[in-house]
PDB file of N, CA, C, O and CB in Angstrom:
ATOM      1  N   UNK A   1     -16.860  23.249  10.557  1.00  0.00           N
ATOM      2  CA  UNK A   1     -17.799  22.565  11.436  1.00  0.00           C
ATOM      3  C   UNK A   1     -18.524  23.615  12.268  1.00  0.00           C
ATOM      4  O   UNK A   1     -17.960  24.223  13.177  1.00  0.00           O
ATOM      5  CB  UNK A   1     -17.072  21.526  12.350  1.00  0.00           C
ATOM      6  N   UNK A   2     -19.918  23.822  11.889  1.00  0.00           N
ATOM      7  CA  UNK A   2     -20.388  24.679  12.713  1.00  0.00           C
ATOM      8  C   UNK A   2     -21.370  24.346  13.838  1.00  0.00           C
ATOM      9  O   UNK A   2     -21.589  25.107  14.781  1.00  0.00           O
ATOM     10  CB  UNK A   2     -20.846  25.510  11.990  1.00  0.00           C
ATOM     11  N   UNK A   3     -21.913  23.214  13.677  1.00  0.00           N
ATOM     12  CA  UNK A   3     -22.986  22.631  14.768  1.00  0.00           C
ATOM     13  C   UNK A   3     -22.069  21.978  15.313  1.00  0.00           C
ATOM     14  O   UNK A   3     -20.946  21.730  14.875  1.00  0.00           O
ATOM     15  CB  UNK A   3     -24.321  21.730  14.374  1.00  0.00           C
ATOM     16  N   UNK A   4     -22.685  21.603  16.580  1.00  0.00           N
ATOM     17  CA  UNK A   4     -21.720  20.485  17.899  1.00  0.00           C
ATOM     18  C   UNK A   4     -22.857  20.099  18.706  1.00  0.00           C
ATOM     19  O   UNK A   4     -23.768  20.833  19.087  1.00  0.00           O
ATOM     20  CB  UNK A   4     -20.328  21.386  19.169  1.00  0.00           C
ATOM     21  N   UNK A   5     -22.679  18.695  18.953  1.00  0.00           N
ATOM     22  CA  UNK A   5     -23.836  17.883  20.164  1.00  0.00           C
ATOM     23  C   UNK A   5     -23.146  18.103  21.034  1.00  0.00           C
ATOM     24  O   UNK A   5     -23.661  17.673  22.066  1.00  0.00           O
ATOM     25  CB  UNK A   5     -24.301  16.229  20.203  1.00  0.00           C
ATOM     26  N   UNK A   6     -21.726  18.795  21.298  1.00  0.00           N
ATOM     27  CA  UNK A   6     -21.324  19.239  22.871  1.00  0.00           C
ATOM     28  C   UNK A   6     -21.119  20.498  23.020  1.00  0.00           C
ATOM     29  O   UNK A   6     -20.597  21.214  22.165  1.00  0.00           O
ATOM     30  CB  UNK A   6     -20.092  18.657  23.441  1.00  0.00           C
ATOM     31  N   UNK A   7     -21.661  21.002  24.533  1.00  0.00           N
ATOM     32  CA  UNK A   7     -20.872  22.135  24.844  1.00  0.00           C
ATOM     33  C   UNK A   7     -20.201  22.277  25.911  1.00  0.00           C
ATOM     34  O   UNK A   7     -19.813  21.362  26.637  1.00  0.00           O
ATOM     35  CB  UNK A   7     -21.464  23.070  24.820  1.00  0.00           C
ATOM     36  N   UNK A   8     -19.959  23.916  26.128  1.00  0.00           N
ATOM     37  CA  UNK A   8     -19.184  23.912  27.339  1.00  0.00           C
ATOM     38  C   UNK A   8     -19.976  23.566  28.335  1.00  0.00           C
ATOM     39  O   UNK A   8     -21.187  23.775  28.405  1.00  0.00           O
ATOM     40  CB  UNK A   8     -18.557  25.105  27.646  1.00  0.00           C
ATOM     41  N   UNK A   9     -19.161  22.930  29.265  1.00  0.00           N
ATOM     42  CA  UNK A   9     -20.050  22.499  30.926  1.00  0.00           C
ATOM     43  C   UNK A   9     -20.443  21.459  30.723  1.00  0.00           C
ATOM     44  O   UNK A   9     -20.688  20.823  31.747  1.00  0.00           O
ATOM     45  CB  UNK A   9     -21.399  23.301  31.540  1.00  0.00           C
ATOM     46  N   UNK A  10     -20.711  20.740  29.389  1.00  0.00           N
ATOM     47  CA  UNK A  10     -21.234  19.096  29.895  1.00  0.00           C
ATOM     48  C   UNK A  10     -20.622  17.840  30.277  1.00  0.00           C
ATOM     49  O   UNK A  10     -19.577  17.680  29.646  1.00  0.00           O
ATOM     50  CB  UNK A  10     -21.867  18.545  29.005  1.00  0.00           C
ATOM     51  N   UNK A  11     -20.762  17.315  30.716  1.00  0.00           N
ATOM     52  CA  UNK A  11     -19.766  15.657  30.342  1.00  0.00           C
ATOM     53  C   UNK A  11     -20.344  14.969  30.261  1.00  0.00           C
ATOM     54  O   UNK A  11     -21.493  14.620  30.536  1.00  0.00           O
ATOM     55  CB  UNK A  11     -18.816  14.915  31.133  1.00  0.00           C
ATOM     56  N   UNK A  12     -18.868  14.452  29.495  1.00  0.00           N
ATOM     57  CA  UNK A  12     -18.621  13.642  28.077  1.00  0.00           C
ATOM     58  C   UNK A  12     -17.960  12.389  28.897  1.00  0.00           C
ATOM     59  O   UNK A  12     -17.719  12.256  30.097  1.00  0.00           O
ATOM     60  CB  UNK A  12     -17.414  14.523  26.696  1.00  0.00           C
ATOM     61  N   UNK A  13     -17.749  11.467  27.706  1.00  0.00           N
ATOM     62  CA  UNK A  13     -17.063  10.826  27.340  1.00  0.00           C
ATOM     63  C   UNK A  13     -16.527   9.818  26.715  1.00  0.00           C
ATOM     64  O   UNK A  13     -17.346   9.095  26.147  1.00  0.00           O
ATOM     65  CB  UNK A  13     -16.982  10.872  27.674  1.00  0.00           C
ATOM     66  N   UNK A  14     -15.354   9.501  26.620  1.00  0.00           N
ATOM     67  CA  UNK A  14     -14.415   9.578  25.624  1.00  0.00           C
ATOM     68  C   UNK A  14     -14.918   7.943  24.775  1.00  0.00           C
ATOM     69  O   UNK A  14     -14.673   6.921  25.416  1.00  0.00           O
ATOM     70  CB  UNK A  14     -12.623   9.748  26.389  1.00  0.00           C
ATOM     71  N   UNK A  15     -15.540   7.802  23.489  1.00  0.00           N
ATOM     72  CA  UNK A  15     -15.789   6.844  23.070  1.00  0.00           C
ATOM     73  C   UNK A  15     -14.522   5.915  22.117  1.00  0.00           C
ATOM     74  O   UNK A  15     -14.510   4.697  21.940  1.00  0.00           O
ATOM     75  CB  UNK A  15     -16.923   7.249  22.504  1.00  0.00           C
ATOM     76  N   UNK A  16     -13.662   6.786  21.679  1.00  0.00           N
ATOM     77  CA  UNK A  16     -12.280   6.156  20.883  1.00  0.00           C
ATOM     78  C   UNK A  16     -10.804   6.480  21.111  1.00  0.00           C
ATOM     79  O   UNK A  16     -10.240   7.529  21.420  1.00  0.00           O
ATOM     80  CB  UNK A  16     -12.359   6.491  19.507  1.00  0.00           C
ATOM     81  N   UNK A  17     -10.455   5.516  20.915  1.00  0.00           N
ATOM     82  CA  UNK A  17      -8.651   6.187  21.193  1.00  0.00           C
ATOM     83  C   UNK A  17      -7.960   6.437  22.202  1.00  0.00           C
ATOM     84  O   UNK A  17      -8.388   7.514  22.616  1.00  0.00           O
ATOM     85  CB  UNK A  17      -8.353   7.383  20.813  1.00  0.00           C
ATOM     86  N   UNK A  18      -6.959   6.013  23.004  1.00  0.00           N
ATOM     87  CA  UNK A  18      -6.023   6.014  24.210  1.00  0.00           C
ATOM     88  C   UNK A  18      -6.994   6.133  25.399  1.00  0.00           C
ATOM     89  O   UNK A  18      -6.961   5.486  26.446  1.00  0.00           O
ATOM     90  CB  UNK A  18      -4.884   7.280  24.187  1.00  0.00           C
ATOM     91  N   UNK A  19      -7.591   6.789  25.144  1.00  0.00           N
ATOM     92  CA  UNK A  19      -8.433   7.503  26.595  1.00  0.00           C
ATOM     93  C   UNK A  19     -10.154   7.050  26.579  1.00  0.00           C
ATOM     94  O   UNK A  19     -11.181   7.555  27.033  1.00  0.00           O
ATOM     95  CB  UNK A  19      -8.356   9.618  26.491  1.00  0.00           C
ATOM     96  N   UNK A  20      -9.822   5.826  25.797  1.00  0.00           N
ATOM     97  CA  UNK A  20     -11.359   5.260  25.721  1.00  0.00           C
ATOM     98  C   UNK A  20     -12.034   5.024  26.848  1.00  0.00           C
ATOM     99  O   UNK A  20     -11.297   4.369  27.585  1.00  0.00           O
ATOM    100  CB  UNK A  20     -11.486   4.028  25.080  1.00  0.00           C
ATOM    101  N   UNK A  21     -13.305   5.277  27.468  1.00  0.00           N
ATOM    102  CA  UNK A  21     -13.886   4.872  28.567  1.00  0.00           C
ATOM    103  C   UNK A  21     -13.837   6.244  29.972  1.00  0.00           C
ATOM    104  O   UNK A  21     -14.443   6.237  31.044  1.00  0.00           O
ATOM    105  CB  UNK A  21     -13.032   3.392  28.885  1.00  0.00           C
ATOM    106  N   UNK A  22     -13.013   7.151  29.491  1.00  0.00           N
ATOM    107  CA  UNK A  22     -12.328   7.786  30.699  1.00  0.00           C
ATOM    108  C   UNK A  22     -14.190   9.118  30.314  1.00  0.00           C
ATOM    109  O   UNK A  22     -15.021   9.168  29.408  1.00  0.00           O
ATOM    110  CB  UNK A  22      -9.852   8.584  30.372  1.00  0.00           C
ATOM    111  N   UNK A  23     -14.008   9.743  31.369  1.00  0.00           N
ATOM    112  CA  UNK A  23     -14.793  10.735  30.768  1.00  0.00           C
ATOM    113  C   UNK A  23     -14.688  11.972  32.081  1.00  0.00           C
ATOM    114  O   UNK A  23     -14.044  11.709  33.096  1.00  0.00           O
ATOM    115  CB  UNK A  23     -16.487  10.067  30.342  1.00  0.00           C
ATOM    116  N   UNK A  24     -15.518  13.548  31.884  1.00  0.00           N
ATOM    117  CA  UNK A  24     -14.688  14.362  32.345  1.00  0.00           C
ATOM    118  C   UNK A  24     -15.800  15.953  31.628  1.00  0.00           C
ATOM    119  O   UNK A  24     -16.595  15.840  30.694  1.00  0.00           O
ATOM    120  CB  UNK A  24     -12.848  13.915  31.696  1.00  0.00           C
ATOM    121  N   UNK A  25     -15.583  16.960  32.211  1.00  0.00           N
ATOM    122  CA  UNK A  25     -15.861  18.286  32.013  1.00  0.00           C
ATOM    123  C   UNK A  25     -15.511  18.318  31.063  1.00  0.00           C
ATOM    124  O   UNK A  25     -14.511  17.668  30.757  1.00  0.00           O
ATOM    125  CB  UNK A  25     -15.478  19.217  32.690  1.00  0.00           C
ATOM    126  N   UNK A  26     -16.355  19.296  29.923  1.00  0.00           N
ATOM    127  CA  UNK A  26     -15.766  20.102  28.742  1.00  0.00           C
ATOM    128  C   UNK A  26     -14.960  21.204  29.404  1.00  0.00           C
ATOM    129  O   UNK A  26     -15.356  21.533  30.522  1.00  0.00           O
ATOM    130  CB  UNK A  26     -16.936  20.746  27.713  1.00  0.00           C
ATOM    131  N   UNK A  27     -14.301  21.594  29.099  1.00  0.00           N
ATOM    132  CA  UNK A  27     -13.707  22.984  29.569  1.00  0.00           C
ATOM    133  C   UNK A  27     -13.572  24.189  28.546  1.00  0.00           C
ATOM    134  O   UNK A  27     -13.627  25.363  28.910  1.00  0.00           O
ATOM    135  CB  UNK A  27     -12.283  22.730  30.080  1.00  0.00           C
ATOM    136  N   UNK A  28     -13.368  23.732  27.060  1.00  0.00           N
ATOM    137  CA  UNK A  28     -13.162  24.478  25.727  1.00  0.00           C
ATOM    138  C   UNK A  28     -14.130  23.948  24.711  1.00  0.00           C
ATOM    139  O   UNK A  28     -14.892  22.984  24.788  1.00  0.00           O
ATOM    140  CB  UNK A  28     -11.668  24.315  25.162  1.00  0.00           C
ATOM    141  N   UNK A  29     -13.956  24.662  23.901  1.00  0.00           N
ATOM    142  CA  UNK A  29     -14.532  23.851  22.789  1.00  0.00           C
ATOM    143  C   UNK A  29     -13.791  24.992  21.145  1.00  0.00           C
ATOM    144  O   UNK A  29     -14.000  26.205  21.169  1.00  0.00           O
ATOM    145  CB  UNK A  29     -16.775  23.806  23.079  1.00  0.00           C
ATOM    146  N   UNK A  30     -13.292  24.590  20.374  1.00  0.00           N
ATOM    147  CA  UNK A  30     -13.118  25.160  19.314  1.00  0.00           C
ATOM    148  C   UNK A  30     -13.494  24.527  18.284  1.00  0.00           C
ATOM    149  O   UNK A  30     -12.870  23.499  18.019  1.00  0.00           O
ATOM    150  CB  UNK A  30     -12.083  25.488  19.208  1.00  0.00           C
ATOM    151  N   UNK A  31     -14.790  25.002  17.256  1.00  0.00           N
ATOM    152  CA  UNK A  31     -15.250  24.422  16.759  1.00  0.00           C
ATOM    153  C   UNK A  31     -14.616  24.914  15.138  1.00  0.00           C
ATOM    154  O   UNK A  31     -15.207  24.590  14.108  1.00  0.00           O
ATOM    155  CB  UNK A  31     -16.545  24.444  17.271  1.00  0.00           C
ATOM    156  N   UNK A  32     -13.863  25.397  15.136  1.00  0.00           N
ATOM    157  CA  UNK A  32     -13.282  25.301  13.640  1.00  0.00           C
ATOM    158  C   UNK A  32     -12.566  24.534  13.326  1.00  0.00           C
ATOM    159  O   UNK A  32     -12.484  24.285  12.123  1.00  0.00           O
ATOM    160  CB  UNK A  32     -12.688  26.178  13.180  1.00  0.00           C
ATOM    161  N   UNK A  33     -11.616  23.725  14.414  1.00  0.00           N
ATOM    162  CA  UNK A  33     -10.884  22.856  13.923  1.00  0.00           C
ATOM    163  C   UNK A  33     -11.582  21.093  14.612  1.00  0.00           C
ATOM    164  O   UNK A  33     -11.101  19.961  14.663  1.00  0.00           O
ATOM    165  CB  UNK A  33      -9.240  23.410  14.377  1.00  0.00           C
ATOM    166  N   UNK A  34     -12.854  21.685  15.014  1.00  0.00           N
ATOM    167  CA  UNK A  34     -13.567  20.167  15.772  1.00  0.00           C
ATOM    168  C   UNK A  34     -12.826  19.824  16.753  1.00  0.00           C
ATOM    169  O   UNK A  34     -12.322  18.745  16.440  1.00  0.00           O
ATOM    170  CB  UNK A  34     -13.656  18.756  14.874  1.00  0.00           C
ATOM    171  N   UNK A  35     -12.310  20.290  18.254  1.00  0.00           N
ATOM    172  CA  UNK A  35     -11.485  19.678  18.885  1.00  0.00           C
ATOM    173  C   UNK A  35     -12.282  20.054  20.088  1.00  0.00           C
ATOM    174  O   UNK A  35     -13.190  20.879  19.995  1.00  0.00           O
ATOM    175  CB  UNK A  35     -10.018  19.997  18.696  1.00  0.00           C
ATOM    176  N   UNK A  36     -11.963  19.461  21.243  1.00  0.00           N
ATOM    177  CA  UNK A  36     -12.551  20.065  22.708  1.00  0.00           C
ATOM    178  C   UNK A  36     -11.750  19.591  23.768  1.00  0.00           C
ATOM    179  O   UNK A  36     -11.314  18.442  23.837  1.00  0.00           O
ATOM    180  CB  UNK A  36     -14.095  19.617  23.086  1.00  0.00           C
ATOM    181  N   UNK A  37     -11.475  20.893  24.968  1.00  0.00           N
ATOM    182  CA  UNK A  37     -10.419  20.438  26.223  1.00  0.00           C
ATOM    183  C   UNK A  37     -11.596  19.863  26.883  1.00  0.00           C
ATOM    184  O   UNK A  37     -12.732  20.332  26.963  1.00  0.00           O
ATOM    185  CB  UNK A  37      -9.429  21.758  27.245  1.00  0.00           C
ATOM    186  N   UNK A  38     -11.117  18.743  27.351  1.00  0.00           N
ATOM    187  CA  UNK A  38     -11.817  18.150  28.758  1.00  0.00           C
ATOM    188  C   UNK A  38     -11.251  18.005  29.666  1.00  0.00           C
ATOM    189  O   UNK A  38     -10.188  17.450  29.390  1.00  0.00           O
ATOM    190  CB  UNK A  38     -12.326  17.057  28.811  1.00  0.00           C
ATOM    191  N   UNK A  39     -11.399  18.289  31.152  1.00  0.00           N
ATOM    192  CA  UNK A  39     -10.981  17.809  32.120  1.00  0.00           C
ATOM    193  C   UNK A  39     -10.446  16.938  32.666  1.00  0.00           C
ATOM    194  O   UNK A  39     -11.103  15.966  33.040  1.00  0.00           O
ATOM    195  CB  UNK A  39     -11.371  17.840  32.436  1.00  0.00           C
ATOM    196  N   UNK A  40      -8.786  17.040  32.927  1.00  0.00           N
ATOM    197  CA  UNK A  40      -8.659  15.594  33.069  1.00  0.00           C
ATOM    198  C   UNK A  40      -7.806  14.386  31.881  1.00  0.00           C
ATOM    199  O   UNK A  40      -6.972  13.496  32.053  1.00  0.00           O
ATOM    200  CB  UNK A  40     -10.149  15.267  33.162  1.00  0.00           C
ATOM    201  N   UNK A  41      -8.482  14.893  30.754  1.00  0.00           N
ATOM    202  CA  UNK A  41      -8.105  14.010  30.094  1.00  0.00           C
ATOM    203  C   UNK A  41      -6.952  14.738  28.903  1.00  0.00           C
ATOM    204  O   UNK A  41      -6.812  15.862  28.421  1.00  0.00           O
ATOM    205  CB  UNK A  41      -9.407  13.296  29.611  1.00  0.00           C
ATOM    206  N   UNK A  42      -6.355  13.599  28.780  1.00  0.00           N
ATOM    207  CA  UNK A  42      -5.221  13.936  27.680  1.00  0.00           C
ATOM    208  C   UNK A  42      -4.169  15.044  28.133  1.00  0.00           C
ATOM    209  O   UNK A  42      -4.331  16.178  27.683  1.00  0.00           O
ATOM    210  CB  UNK A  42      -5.945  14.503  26.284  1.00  0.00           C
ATOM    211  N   UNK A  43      -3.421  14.870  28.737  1.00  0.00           N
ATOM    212  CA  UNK A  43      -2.781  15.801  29.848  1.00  0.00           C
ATOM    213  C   UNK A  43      -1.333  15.481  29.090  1.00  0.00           C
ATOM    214  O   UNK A  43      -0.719  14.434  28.882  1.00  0.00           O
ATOM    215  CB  UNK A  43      -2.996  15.284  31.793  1.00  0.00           C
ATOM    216  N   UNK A  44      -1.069  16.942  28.763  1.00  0.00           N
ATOM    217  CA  UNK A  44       0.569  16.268  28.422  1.00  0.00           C
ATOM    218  C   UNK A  44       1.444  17.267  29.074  1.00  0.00           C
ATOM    219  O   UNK A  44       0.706  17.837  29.878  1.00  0.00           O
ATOM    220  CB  UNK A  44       1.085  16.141  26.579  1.00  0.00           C
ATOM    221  N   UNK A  45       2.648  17.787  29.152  1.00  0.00           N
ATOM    222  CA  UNK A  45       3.330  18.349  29.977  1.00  0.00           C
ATOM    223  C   UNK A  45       3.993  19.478  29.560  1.00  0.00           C
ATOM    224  O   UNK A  45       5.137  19.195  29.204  1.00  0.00           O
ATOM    225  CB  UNK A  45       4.038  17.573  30.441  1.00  0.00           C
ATOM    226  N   UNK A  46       3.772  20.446  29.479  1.00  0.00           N
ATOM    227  CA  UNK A  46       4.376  21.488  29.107  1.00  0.00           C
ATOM    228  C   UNK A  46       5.817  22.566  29.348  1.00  0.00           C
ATOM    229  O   UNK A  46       5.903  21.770  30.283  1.00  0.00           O
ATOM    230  CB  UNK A  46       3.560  21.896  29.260  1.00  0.00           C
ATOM    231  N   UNK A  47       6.622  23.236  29.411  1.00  0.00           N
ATOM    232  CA  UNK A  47       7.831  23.258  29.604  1.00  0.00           C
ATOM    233  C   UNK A  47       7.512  24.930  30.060  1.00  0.00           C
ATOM    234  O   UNK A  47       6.922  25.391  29.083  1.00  0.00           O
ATOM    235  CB  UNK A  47       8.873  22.724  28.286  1.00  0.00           C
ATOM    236  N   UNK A  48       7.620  25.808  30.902  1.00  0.00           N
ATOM    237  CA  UNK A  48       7.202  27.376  30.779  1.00  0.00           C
ATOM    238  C   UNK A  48       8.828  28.108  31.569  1.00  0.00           C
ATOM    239  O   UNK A  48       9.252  27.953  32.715  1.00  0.00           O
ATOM    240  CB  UNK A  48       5.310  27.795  31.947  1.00  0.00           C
ATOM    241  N   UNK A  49       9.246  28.673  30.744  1.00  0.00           N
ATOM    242  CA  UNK A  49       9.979  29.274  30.572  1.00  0.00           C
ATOM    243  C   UNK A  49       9.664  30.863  31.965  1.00  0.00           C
ATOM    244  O   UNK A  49       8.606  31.468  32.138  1.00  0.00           O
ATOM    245  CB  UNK A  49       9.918  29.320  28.931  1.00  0.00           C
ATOM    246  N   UNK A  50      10.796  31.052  32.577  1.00  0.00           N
ATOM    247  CA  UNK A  50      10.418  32.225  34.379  1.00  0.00           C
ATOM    248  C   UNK A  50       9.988  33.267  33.129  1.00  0.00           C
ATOM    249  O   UNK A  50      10.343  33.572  31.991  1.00  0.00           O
ATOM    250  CB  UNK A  50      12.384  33.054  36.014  1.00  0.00           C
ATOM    251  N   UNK A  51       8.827  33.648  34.290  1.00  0.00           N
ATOM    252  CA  UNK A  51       8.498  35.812  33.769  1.00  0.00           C
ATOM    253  C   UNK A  51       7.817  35.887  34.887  1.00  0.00           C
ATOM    254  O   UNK A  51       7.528  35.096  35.785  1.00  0.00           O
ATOM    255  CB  UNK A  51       7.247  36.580  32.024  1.00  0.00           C
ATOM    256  N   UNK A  52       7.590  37.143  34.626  1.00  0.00           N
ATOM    257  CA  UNK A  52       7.042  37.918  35.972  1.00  0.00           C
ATOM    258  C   UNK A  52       5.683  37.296  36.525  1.00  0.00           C
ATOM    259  O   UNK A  52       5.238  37.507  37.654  1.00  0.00           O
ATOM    260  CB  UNK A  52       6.727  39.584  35.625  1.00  0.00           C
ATOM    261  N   UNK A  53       5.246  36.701  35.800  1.00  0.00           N
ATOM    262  CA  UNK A  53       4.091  36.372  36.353  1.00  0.00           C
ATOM    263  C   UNK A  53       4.160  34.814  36.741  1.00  0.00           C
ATOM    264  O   UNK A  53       3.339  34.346  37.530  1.00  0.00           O
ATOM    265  CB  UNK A  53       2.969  36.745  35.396  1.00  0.00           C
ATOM    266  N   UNK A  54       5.169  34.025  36.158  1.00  0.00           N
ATOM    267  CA  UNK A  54       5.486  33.007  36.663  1.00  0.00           C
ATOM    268  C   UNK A  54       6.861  32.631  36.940  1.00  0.00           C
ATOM    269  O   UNK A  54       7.614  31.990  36.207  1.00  0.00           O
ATOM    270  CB  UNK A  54       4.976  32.279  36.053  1.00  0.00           C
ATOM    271  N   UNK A  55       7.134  33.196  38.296  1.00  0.00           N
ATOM    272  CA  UNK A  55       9.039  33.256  38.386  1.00  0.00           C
ATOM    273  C   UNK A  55       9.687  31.896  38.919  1.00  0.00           C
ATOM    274  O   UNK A  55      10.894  31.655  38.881  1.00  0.00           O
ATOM    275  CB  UNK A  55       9.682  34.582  39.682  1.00  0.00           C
ATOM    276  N   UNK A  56       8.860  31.182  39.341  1.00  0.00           N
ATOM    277  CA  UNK A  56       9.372  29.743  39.305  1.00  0.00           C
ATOM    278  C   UNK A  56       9.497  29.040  37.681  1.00  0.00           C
ATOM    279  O   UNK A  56      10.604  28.559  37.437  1.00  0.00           O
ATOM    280  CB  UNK A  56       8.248  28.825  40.268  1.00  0.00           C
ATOM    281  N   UNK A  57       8.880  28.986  37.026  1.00  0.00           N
ATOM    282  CA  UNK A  57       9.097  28.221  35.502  1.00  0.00           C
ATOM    283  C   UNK A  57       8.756  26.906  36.073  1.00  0.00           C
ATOM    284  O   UNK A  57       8.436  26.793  37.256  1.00  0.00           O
ATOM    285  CB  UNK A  57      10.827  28.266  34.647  1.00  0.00           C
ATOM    286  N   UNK A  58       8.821  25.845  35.207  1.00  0.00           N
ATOM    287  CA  UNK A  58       9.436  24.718  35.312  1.00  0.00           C
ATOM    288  C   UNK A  58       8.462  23.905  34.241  1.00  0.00           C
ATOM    289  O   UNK A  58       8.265  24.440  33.150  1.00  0.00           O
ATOM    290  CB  UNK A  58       9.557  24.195  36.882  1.00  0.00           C
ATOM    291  N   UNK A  59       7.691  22.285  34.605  1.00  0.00           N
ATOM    292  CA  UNK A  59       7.187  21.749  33.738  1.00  0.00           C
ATOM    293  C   UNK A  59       5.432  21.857  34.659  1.00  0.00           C
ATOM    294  O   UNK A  59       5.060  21.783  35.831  1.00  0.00           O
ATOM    295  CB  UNK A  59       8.084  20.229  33.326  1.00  0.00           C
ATOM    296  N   UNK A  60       4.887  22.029  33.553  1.00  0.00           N
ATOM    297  CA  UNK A  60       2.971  21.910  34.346  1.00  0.00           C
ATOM    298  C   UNK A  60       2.304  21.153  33.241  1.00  0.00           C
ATOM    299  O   UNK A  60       2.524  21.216  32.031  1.00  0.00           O
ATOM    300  CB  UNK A  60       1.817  23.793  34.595  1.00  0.00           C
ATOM    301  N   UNK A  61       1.212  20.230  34.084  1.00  0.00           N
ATOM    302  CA  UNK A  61       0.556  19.456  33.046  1.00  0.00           C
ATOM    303  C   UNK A  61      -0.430  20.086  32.174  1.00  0.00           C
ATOM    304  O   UNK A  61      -0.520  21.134  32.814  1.00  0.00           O
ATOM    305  CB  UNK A  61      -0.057  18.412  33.614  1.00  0.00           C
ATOM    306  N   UNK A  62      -1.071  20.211  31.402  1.00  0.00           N
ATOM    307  CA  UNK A  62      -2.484  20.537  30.834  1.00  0.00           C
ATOM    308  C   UNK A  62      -3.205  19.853  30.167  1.00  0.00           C
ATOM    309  O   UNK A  62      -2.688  18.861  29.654  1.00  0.00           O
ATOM    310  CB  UNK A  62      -2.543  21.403  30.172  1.00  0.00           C
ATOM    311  N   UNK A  63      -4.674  20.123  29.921  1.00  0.00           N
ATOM    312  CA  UNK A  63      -5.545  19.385  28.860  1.00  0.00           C
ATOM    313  C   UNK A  63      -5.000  19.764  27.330  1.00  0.00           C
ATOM    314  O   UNK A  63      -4.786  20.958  27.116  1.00  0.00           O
ATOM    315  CB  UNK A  63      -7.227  19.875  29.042  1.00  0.00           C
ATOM    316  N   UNK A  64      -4.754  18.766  26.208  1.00  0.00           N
ATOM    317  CA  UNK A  64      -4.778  18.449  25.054  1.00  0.00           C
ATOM    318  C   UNK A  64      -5.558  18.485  24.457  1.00  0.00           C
ATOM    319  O   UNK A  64      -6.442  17.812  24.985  1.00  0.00           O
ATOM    320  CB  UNK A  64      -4.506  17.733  24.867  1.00  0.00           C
ATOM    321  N   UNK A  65      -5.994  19.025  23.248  1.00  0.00           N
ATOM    322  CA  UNK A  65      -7.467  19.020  22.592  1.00  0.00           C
ATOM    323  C   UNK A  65      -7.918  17.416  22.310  1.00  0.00           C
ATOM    324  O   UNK A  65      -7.066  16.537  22.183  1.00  0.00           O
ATOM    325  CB  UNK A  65      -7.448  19.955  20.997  1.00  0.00           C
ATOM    326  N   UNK A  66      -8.835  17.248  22.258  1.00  0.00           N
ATOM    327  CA  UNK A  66      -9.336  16.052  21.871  1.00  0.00           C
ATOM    328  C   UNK A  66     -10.420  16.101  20.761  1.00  0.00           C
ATOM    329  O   UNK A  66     -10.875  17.211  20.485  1.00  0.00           O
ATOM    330  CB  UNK A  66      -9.819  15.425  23.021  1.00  0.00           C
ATOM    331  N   UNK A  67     -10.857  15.064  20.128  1.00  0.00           N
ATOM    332  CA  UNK A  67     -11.403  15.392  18.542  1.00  0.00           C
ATOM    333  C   UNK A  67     -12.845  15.330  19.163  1.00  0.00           C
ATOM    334  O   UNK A  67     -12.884  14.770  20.259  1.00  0.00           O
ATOM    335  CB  UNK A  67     -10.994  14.082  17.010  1.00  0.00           C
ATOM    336  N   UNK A  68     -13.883  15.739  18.732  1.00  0.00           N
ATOM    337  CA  UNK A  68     -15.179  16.416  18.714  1.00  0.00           C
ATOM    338  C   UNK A  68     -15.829  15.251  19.202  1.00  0.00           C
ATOM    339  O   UNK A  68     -16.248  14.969  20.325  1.00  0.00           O
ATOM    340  CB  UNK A  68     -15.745  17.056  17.302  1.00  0.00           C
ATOM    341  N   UNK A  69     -15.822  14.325  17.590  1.00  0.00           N
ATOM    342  CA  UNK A  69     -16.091  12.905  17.018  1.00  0.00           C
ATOM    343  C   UNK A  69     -15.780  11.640  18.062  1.00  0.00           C
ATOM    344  O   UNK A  69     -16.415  10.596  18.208  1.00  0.00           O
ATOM    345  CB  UNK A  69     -15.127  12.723  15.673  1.00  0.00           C
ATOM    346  N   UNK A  70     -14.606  12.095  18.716  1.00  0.00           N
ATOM    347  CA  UNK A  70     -14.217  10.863  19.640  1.00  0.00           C
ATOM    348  C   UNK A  70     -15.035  11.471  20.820  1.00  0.00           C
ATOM    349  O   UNK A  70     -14.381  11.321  21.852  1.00  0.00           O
ATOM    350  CB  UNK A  70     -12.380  10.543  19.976  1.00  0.00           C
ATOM    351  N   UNK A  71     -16.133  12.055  21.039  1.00  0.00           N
ATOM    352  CA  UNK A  71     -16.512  11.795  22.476  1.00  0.00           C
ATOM    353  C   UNK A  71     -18.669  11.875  22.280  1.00  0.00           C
ATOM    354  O   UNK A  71     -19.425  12.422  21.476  1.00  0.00           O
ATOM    355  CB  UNK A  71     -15.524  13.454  23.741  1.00  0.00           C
ATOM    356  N   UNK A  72     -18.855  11.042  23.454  1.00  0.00           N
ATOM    357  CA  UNK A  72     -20.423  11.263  23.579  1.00  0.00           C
ATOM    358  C   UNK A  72     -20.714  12.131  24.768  1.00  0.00           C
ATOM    359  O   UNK A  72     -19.984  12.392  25.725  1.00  0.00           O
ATOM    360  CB  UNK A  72     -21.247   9.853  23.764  1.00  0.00           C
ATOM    361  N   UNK A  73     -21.935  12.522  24.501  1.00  0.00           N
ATOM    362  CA  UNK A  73     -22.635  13.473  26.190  1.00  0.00           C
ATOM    363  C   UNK A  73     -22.769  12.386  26.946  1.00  0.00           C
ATOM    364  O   UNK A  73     -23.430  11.428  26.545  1.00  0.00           O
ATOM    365  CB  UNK A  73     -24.448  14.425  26.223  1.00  0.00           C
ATOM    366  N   UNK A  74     -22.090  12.396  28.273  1.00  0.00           N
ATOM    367  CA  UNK A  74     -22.773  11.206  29.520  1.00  0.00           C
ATOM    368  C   UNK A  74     -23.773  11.433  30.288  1.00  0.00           C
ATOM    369  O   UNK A  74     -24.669  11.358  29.447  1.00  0.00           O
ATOM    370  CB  UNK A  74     -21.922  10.828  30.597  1.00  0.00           C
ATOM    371  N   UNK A  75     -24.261  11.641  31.199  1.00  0.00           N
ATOM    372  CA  UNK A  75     -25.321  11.557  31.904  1.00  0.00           C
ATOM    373  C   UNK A  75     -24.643  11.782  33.465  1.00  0.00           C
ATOM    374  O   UNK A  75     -25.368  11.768  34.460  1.00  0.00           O
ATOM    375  CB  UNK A  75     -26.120  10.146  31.567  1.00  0.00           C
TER     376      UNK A  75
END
């Protein structure tokens, strides 16, 4: 997939699937596998293991890719 009607910095949103209606910042975009982080949405929870740069550890939320196809530019 090499063209995209989105990029980084616009918002979107979300026309299909769990998070229908919600909408939000692009933040990523990887267009080889058609997916894009948005702001906000699709947040799942991650587990990070202490290091030096993060010596607390514990669980932090983040954006989930979301499919290309499931979202429109908003206004």
């Amino acid at each position: 997939m090499s063209k995209c009607h989105i990029k980084k910095g616009d918002s979107v949103q979300v026309i299909a699937g769990k998070g229908k209606g919600k909408s939000g910042k692009v933040l990523e975009l990887d267009l080889r596998t058609g997916r894009a982080y948005v702001e906000g949405l699709k947040l799942v929870k991650k587990h990070l293991k202490k290091t030096q740069d993060n010596p607390q550890g514990g669980i932090v939320e983040k954006e989930a890719p979301i499919a290309i196809s499931n979202l429109k530019v908003s206004k």
